[in-house]
C-alpha positions as CSV (number, residue, x, y, z in Angstrom):
1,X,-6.7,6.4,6.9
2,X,-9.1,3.8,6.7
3,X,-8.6,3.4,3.2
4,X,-5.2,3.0,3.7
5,X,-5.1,0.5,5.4
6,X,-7.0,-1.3,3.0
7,X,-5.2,-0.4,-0.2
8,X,-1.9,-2.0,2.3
9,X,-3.4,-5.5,3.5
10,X,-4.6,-5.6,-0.3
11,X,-1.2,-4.8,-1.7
12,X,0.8,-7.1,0.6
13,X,-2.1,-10.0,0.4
14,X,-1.8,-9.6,-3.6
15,X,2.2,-9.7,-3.2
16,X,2.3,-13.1,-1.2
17,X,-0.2,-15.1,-3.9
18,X,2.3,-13.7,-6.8
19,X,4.7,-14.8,-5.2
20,X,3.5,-18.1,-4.0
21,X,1.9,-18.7,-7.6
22,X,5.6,-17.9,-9.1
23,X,7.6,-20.4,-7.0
24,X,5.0,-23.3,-7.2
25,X,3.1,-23.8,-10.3
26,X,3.1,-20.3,-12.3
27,X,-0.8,-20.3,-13.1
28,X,-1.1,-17.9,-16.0
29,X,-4.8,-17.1,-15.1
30,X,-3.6,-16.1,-11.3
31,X,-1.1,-14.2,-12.3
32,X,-3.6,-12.0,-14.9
33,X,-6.1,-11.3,-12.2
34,X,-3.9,-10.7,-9.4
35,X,-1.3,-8.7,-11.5
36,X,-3.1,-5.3,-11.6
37,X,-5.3,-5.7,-8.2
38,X,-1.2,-5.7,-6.7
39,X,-0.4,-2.7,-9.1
40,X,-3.7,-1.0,-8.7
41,X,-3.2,-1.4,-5.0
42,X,0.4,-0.2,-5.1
43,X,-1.0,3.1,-6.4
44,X,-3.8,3.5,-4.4
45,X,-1.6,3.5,-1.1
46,X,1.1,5.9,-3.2
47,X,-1.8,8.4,-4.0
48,X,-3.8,8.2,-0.6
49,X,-0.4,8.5,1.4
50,X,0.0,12.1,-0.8
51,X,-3.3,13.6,-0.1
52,X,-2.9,12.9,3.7
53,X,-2.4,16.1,5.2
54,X,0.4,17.0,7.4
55,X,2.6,14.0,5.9
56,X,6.4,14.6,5.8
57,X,8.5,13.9,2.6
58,X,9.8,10.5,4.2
59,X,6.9,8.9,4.7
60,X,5.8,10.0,1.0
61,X,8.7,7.9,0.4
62,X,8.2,5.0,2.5
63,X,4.9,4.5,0.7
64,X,6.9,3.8,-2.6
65,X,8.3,1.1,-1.7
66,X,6.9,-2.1,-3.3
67,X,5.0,-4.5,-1.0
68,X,5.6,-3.3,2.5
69,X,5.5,0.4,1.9
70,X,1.4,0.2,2.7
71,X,2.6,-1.1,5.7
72,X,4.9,1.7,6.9
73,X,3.1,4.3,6.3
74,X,0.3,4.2,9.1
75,X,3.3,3.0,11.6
76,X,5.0,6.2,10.7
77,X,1.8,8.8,10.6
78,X,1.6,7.1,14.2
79,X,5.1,7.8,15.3
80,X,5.2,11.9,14.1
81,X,1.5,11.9,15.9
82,X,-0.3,13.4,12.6
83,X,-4.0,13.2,13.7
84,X,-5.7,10.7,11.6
85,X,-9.0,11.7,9.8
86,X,-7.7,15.2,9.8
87,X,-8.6,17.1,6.5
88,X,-7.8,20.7,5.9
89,X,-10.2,22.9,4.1
């Protein structure tokens, strides 16, 4: 879970300086380095959210989506009361 939560503030953090760099002054070096740290991130949360046991199809889902999905997913594990840390043999 801890890992998680990582993989989500990096994703989102990554997000807002794209976006930021896009609407002001479209540095090409900032958008090279934080490119694939976002995408990389994206994944990580994507892949961590499927090895979780004990996580429903919807919130498999949830982590899909782009930028805030990182952010779901622990709000929903929370809500359905899957016990964190929990790892089946």
């Amino acid at each position: 879970m801890r890992a998680l939560r990582i993989a989500s503030g990096v994703e989102l953090l990554s997000l807002a300086v794209l976006l930021v760099n896009l609407v002001t002054v479209h540095a090409k070096p900032v958008t090279s380095l934080t490119g694939p740290v976002h995408g990389t991130a994206y994944l990580v949360v994507i892949a961590v959210t499927a090895l979780l046991p004990g996580v429903d199809a919807g919130t498999r889902w949830r982590s899909a989506v782009p930028g805030v999905g990182g952010l779901l997913v622990p709000r929903r594990i929370r809500s359905a009361g899957t016990p964190e840390g929990h790892r089946e043999s």
